[in-house]
N, C-alpha and C positions, 0 to 999 in steps of 0.2 A: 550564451547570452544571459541564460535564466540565471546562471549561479553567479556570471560577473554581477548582476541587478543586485540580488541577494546578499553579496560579501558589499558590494557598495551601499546597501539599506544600513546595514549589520556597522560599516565602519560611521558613516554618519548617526546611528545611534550612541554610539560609543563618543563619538566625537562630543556630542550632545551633554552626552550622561555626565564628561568629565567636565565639560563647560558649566553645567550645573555647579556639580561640585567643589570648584576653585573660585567662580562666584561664591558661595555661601562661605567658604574658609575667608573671602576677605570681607563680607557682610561685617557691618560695626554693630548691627543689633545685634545681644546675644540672646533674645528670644526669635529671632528668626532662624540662626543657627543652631539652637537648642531643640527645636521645631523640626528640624532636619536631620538631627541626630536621631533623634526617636524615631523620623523614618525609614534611613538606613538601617538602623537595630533590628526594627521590624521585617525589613528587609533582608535581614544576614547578610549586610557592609559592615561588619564590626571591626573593620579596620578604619570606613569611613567614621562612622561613629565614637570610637574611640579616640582619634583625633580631634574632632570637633569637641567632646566634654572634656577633654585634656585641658583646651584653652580656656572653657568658660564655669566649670564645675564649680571652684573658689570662686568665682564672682554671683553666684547665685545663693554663697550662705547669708543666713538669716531672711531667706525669702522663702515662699511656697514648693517654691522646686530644690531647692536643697538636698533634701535627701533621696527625690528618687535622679536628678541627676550623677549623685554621688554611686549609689546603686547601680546605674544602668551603665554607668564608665567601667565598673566592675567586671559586669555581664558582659560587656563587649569584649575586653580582655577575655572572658572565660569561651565564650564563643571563638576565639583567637585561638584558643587551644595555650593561652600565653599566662599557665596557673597560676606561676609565682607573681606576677605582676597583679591580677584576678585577685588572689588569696590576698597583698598587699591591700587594695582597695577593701577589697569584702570586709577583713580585718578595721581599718581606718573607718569604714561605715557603723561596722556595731559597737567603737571605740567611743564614735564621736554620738551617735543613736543609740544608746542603751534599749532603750521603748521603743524605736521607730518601727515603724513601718513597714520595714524589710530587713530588722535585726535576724528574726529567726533563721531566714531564706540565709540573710549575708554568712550566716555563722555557720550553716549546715554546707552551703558552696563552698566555704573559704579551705574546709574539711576536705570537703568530695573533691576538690581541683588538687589539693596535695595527693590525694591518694592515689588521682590517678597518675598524678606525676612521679610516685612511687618508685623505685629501681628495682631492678632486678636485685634478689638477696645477696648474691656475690659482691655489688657497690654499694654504697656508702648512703647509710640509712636514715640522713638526717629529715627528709619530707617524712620519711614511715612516721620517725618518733611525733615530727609537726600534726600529725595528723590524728594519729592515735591521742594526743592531748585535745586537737581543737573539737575532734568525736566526742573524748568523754565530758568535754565542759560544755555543749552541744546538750548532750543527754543529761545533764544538771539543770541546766538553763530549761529544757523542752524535754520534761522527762513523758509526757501525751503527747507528743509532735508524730503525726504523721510520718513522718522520717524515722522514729526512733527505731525500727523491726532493722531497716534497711542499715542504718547508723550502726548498730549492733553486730550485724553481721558482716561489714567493711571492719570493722575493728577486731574482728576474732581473725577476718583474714590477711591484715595488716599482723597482725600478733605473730600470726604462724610463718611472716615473711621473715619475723627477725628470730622467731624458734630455729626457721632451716637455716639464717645463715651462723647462730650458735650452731646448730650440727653440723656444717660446713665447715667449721672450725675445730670442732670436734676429730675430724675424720682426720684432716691436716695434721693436728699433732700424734697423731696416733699411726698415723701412716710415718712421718718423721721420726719415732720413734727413738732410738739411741743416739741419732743424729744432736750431736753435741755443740756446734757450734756458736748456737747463740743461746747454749747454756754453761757456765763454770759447772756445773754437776752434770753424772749420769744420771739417766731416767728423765730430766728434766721436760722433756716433751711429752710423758706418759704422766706426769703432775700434772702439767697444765689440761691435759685432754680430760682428764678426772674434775680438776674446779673444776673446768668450763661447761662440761656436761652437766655437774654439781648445779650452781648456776641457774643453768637455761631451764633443769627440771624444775628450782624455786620460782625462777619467772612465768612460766609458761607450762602450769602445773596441768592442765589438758589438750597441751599438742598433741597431736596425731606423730610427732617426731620425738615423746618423750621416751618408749619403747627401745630403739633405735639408741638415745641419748644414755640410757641405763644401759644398755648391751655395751658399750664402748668405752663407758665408766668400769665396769667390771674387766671388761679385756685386757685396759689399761692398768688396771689393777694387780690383775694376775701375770700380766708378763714383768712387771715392775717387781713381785713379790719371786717369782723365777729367777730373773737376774742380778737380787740383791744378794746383799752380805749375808753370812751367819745370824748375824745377833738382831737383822731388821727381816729376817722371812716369817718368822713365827706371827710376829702383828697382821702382818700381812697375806699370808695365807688366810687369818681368821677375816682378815677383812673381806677376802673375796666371798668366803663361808656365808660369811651375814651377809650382804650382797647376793651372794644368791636364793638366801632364802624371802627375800625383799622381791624381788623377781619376780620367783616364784610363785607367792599371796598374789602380783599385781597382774603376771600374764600366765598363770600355769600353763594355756595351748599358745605361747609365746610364740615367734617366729624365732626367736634365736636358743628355744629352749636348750636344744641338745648341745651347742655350744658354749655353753654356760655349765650345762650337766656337766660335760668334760672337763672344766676349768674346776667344777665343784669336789669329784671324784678326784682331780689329782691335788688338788687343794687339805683336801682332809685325808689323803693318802701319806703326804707330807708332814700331816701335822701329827698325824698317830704314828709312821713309821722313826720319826724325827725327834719323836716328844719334845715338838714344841708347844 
């Protein structure tokens, strides 16, 4: 009997709460509704809330509440876990407020909701780049912002999301190797593995995956200068030459040193016994 009392407390409240709420969706005030949205928000109803400034956000420009209704329809999206739509808003806030009120906050959220909305490095990186742009015009705008340590350090880690999925690409054509058919030339997988390494080291000149990126650059290197022609080995053995003495200066207790040793010893094995 206790717990039928209780589930029956439990459903007339409920009954209550939503009778509330479809009263104020058809209220014609939108200062009474508006009123209600901020106490759902408070609340964390940010779906109730979000609906309710959906309707009435445009009808309060040029009045006092403008902008933090505009704001707060934001935050309830961001509360929603629903970034892009969040970021959409936060964006149109500090588009249309340059000065306001909650530009700073709008443009640092509009950021942090992309990044968290970020992919995994294997898919398709288009919030990473979003993001890493709205951080560094964030850190122009609010270069003393409170936020700036934390800004900082989402954007080195946004950085190293698209470094690994450049070495992910890396590893692919290198692992494909002679495999020819979505090239008219041999080697053409051990080229491309070389740019793209090339590349990822210009962009992303202190990833913790640049190491990695030179080892695979050089690999590809040396098996491309092994399985070439006569008259294209000579370049190409000297390229791995220089190449490893690049290395070398960069990582001499490297992890991949002695694989590279070996590519280097038969490299100039080649080139003196060969004179090339």
């Amino acid at each position: 009997m206790k717990l039928k009392h209780i589930f029956l407390l439990l459903t007339v409240f409920m009954l209550t709460a939503c009778g509330e709420y479809n009263k104020v969706l058809k209220n014609p005030d939108i200062n009474v509704r508006y009123e209600y949205a901020k106490k759902y928000f408070n609340e964390g109803k940010f779906s109730r809330s979000a609906t309710l400034l959906e309707e009435i956000y445009t009808m309060f420009k040029g009045t006092s509440n403008a902008q933090e209704s505009l704001y707060l329809l934001a935050q309830s999206y961001y509360g929603m876990k629903d970034y892009q739509t969040a970021s959409e808003y936060f964006k149109a806030y500090y588009s249309q407020y340059p000065k306001g009120d909650y530009t700073e906050l709008s443009r640092y959220y509009s950021a942090y909701g992309l990044y968290l909305d970020s992919p995994d490095s294997r898919l398709d990186q288009g919030d990473t780049y979003k993001s890493i742009e709205q951080f560094q015009e964030f850190m122009e705008y609010y270069p003393q912002s409170e936020h700036k340590d934390e800004a900082q350090q989402i954007l080195f880690e946004l950085q190293e999301k698209l470094a690994l999925k450049e070495l992910l690409a890396v590893r692919l054509y290198y692992n494909l190797g002679d495999y020819v058919i979505a090239y008219p030339f041999p080697g053409g997988n051990y080229t491309s593995c070389v740019i793209t390494a090339r590349n990822a080291m210009r962009d992303y000149p202190y990833s913790k995956y640049r190491e990695e990126l030179m080892y695979f650059s050089i690999r590809a290197k040396y098996d491309l200068a092994v399985q070439s022609v006569d008259e294209k080995k000579a370049l190409r053995y000297r390229d791995v030459v220089d190449e490893y003495y690049t290395y070398k200066n960069d990582y001499p207790e490297g992890k991949y040193i002695k694989q590279i040793q070996r590519m280097f010893d038969h490299s100039s094995k080649e080139i003196q016994e060969n004179n090339l």
